[in-house]
C-alpha positions as CSV (number, residue, x, y, z in Angstrom):
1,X,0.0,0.0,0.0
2,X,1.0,3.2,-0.7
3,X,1.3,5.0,2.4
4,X,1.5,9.0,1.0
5,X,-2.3,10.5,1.7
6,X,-4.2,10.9,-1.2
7,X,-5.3,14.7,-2.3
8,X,-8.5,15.6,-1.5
9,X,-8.9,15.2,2.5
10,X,-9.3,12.6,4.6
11,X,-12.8,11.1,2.8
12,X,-11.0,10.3,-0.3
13,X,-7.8,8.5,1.6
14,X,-10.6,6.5,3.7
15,X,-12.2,5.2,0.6
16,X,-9.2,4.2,-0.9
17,X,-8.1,2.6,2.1
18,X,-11.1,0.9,2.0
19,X,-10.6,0.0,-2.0
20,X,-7.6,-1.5,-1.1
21,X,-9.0,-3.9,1.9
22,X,-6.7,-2.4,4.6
23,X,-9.6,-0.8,6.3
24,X,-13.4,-2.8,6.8
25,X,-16.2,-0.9,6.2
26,X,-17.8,0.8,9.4
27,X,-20.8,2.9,9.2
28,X,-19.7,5.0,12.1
29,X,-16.2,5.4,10.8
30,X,-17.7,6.6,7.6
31,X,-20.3,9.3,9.1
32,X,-17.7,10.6,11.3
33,X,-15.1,10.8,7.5
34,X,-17.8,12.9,6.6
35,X,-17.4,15.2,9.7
36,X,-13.5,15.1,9.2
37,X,-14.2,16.2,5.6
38,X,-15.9,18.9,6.2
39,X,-13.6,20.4,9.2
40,X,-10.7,19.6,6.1
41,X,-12.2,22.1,4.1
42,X,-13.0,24.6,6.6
43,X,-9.1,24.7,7.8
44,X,-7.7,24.3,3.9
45,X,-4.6,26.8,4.0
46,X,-5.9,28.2,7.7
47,X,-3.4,30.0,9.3
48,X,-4.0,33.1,11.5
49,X,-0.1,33.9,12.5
50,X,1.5,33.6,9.0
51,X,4.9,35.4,10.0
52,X,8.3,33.8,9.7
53,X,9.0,32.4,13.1
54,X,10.9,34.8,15.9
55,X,14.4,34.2,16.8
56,X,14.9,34.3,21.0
57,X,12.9,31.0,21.7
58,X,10.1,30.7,24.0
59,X,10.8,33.9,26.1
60,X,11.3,36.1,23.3
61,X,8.4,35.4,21.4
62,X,6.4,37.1,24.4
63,X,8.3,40.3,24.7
64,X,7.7,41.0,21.0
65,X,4.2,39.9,20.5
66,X,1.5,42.2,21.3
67,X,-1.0,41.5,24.0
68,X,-4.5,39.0,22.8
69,X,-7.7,39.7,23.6
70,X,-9.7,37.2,26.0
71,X,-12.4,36.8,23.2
72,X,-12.4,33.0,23.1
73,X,-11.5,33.1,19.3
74,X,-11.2,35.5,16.3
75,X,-13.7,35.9,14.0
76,X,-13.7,33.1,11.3
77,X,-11.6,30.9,13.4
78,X,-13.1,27.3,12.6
79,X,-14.6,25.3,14.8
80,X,-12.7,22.3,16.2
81,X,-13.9,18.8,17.1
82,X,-13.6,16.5,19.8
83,X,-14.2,12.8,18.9
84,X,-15.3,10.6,21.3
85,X,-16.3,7.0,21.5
86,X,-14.5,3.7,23.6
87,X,-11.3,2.1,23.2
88,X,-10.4,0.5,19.8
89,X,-13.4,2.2,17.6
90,X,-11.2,3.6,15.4
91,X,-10.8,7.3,16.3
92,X,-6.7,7.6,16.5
93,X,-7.0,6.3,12.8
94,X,-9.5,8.5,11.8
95,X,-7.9,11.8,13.1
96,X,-4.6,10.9,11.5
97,X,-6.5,10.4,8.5
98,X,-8.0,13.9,8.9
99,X,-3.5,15.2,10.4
100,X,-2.2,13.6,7.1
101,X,-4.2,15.2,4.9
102,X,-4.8,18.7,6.6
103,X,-3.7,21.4,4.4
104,X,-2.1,23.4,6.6
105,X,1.2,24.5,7.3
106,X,1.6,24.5,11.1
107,X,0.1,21.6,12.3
108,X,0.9,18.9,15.4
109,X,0.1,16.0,16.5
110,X,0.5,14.9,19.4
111,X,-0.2,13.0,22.2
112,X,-1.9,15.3,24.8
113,X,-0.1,13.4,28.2
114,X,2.9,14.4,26.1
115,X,1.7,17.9,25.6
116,X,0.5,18.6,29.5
117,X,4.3,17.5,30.3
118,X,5.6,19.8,27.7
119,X,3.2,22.4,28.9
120,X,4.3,22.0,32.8
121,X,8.6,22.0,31.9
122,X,7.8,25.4,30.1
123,X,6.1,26.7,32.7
124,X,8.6,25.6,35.3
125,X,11.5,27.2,32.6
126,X,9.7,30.7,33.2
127,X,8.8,30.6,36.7
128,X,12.9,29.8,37.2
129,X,13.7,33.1,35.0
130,X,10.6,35.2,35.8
131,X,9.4,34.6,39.3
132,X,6.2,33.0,40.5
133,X,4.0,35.7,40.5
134,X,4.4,36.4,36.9
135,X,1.9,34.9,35.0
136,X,3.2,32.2,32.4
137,X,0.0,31.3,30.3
138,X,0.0,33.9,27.9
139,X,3.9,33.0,27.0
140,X,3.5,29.8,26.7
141,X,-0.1,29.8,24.6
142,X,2.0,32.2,22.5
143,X,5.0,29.5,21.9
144,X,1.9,27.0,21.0
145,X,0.4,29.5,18.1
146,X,3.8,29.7,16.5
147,X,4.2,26.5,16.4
148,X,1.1,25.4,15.4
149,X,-2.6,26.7,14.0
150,X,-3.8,23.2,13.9
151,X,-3.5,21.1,17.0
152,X,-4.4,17.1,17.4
153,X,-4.4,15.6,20.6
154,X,-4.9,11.4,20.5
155,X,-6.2,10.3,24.0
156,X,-7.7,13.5,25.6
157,X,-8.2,12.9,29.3
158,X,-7.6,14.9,32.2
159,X,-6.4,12.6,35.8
160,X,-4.0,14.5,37.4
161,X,-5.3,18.2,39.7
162,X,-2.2,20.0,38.5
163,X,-3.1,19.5,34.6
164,X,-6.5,20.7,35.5
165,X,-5.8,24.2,37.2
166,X,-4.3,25.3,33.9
167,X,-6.5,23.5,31.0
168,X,-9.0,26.4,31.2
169,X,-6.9,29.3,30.6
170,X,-4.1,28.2,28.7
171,X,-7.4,26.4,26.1
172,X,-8.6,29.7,26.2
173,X,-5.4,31.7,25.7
174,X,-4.9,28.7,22.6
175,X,-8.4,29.9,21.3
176,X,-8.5,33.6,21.6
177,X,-4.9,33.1,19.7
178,X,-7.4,31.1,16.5
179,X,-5.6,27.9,17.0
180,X,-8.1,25.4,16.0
181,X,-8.0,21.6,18.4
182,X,-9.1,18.7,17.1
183,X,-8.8,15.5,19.9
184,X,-10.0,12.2,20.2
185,X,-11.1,10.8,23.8
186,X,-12.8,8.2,25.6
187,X,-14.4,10.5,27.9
188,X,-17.3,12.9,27.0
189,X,-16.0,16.5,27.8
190,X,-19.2,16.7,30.7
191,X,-17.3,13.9,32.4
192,X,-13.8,14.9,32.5
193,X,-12.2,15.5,35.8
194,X,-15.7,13.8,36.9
195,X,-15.8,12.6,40.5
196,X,-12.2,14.4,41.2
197,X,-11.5,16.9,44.2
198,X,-11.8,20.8,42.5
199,X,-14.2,19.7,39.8
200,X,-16.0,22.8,40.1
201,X,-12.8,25.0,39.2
202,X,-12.4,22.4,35.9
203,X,-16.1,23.0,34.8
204,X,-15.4,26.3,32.9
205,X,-13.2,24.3,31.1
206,X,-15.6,22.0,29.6
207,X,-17.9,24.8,28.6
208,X,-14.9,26.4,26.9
209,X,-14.4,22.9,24.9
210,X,-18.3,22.8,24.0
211,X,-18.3,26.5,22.4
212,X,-15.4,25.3,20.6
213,X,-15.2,22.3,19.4
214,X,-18.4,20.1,18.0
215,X,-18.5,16.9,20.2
216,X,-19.5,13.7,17.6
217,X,-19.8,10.5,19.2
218,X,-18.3,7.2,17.5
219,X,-20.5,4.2,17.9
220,X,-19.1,1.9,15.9
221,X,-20.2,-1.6,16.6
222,X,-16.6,-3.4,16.6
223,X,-13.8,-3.1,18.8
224,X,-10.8,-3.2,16.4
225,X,-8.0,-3.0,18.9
226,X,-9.4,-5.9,21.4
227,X,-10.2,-8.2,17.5
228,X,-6.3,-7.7,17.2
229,X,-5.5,-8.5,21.1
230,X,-7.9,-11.5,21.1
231,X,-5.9,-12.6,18.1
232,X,-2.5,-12.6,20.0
233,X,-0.9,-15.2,22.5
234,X,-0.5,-12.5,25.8
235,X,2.1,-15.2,28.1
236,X,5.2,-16.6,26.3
237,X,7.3,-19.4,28.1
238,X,10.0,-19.4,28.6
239,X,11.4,-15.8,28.3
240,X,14.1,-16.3,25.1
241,X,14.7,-14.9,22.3
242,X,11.6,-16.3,20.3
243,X,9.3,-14.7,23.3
244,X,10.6,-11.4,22.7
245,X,10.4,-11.7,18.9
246,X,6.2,-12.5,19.8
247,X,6.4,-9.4,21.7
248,X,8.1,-7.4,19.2
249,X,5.3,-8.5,17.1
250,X,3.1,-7.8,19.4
251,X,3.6,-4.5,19.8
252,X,3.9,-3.6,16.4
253,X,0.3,-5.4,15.7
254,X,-1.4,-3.1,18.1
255,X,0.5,0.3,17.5
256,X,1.1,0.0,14.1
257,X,5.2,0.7,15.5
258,X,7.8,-1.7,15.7
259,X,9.5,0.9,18.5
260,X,7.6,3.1,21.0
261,X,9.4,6.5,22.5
262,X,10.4,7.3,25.8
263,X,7.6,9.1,27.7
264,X,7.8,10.4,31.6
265,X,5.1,10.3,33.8
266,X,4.1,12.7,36.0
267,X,3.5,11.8,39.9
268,X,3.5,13.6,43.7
269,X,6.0,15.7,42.2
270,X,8.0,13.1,40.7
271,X,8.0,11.1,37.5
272,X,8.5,7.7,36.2
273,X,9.9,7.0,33.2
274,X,8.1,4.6,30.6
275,X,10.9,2.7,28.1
276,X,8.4,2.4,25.0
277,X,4.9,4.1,24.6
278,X,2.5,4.3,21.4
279,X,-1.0,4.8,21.2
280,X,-1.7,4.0,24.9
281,X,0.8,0.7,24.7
282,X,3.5,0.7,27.3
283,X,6.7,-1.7,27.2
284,X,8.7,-2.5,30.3
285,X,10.8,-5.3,31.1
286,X,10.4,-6.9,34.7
287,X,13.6,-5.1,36.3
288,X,12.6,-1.6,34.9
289,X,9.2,-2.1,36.5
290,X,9.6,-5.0,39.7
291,X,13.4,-4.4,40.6
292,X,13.4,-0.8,41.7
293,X,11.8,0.4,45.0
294,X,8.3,1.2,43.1
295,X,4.8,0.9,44.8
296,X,1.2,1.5,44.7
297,X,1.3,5.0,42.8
298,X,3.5,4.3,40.2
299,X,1.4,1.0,39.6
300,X,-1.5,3.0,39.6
301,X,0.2,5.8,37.0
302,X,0.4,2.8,34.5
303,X,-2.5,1.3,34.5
304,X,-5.0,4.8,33.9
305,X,-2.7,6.0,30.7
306,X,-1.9,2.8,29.1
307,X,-4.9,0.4,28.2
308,X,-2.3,-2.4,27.2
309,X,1.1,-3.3,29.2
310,X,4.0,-5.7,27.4
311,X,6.3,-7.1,30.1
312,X,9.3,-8.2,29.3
313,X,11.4,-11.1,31.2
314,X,9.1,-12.4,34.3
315,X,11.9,-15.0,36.3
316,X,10.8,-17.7,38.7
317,X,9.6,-16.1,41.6
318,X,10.9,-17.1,45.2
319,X,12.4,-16.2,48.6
320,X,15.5,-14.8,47.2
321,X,13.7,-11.8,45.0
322,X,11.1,-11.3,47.7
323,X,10.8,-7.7,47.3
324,X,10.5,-8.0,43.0
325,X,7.7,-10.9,43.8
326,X,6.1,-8.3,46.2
327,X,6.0,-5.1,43.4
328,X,5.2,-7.8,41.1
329,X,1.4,-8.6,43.2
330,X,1.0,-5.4,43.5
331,X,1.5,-4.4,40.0
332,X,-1.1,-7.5,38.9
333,X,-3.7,-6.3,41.6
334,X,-3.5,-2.7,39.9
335,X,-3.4,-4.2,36.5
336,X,-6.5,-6.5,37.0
337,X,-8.5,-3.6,39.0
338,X,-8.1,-1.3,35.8
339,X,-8.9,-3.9,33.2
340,X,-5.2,-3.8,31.7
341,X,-4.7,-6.2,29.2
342,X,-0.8,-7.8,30.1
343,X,0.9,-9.6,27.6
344,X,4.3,-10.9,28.8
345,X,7.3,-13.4,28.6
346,X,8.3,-15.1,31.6
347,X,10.1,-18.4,32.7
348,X,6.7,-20.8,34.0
349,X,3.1,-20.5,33.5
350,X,1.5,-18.2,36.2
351,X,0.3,-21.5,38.4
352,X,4.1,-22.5,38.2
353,X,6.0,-18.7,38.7
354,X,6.0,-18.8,42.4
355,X,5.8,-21.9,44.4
356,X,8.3,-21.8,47.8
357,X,8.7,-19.2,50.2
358,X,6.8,-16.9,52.4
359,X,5.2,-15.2,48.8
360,X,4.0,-18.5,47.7
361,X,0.5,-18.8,49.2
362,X,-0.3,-15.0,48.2
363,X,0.9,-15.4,45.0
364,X,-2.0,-18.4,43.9
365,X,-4.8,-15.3,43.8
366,X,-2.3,-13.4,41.5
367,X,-1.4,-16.2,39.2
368,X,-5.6,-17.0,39.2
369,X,-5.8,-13.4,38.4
370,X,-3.0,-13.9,35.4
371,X,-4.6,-16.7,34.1
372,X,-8.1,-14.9,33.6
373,X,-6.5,-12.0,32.4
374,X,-5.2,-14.2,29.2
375,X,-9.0,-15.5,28.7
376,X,-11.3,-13.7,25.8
377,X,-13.8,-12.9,28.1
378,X,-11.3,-10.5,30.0
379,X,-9.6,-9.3,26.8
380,X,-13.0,-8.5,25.9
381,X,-13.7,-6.3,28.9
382,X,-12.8,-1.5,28.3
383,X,-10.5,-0.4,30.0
384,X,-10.7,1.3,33.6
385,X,-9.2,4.8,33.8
């Protein structure tokens, strides 16, 4: 197939890719192509900051720019859309259908974990060389708009307080700037943040997102991503060479990526760092995950942002790596709670991973957990953020 997208927006790619049997036909999938199309040619050649970029960097770019109204967005700014259905309906694919074929200029995609860290180690940079009572919103919405007039975010979702005190202004700093947001979730904007201490501060925020960006649900009736998981052995025995070809494989069946990249997560003022992330797939091996002094939170951290974990390298389990069998329980328990689907490469079956010691007798609800979490019912089953 040839991968370069097709002129003519995102329908006429979809139908090709549809000519060509690499995509099935969805009836959702094609209503929401339609709604893709249209926002194509609404933002054909859109670009509301056309200047050559400003030399300086980030800082820079504020002292020369002259101060934006808080109007939430110029007038003929289009409007944006958030695309929300469940896991593995299609909606990553469909919005890089729409990134690919987006006629303009400065566009990004990205995903928006990624951006809130990005957001937060600029803000941190100015508060260092500004103070903290200077106000760093309007710098950074600033860097965003030169970078960018068209803005894609895969996997909108909002868990953590600290992304949440700045989502509303810096959104509508991004706004009143005419950059135009287009993001996939699997969380209606009325119930982000839902349920979450300071809620009531975050619910201008999802007002903001209603003015500007049309909300179009995807019902499609399959789950693509949990067809292709159901398809694919999730323990390997032992851990060798050939296992972690089967998780190379893997991972590359589910993210479309033979390699993730690095990502950092964020946590009580410290962060974690992931080896391998794509499209809400995280790769560790045991040691990375199980051999440092780990707990609860960081367990916890994994299992809302990634709906699928490959582990890498489980050993036998006994009284000699008490503490990794310890994080290793722990990390099942949060797993299981979540509905993460775990597929992994380790030296027994679950039954046979852990029999002597003072672990042992703990361990049979964890490998009972392990063996239902490798049946089709469980694959089966959405994912708990």
């Amino acid at each position: 197939m040839n991968d370069r997208p097709s002129p003519g927006g995102p329908l006429v790619t979809y139908r090709a890719r549809l000519a060509e049997g690499v995509l099935a036909a969805d009836p959702a999938q094609a209503r929401a192509v339609e709604v893709l199309q249209d926002l194509w040619r609404r933002t054909r050649g859109y670009d509301p900051h056309p200047e050559e970029p400003e030399k300086g960097g980030f800082f820079a770019r504020f002292t020369r720019r002259k101060p934006v109204a808080a109007e939430e967005a110029p007038a003929g700014t289009p409007m944006g859309l958030y695309l929300v259905g469940e896991v593995g309906r299609g909606k990553s694919m469909l919005m890089d259908l729409f990134f690919e074929t987006a006629e303009v200029t400065r566009k990004r995609r990205i995903h928006f974990h990624q951006f809130m860290q990005d957001a937060h180690r600029r803000i941190h940079a100015w508060k260092k060389q500004h103070g903290d009572t200077a106000d760093p919103i309007p710098p950074l919405a600033d860097a965003i708009t030169s970078e960018a007039a068209l803005l894609c975010f895969d996997e909108f979702q909002v868990h953590d307080i600290a992304d949440a005190m700045i989502l509303g202004r810096l959104f509508q700093a991004l706004f009143a700037r005419g950059t135009v947001v287009v993001a996939t979730s699997n969380t209606a904007p009325a119930d982000l943040f839902k349920g979450r201490p300071g809620r009531d501060a975050f619910l201008p925020f999802i007002g903001l997102i209603s003015r500007r960006l049309e909300v179009l649900t995807l019902e499609a009736a399959r789950d693509y991503r949990r067809d292709r998981i159901r398809a694919l052995p999730t323990w390997h025995v032992p851990a060798d060479e050939r296992a972690t070809r089967a998780l190379d494989a893997a991972f590359e069946e589910l993210t479309g990526q033979r390699h993730g990249k690095p990502m950092r997560l964020t946590l009580l003022g410290r962060s974690l760092e992931v080896p391998q992330a794509v499209e809400g797939v995280a790769r560790f091996d045991f040691e990375s995950l199980c051999g440092r002094p780990l707990g609860p939170a960081d367990y916890l951290a994994i299992a809302t942002h990634f709906h699928t974990l490959i582990l890498d390298g489980i050993p036998r389990l006994n009284p000699e790596n008490f503490d990794r069998a310890r994080r290793f329980i722990t990390l099942v328990d949060t797993l299981y709670e979540h509905r993460v689907k775990l597929l992994a490469s380790a030296e027994a079956i679950p039954d046979r991973l852990h029999e002597e010691g003072h672990n042992a007798a703990m361990f049979a609800r964890t490998a009972s957990r392990l063996n239902e979490m490798q049946s089709q019912d469980w694959l089966g089953l959405q994912h708990l953020t």
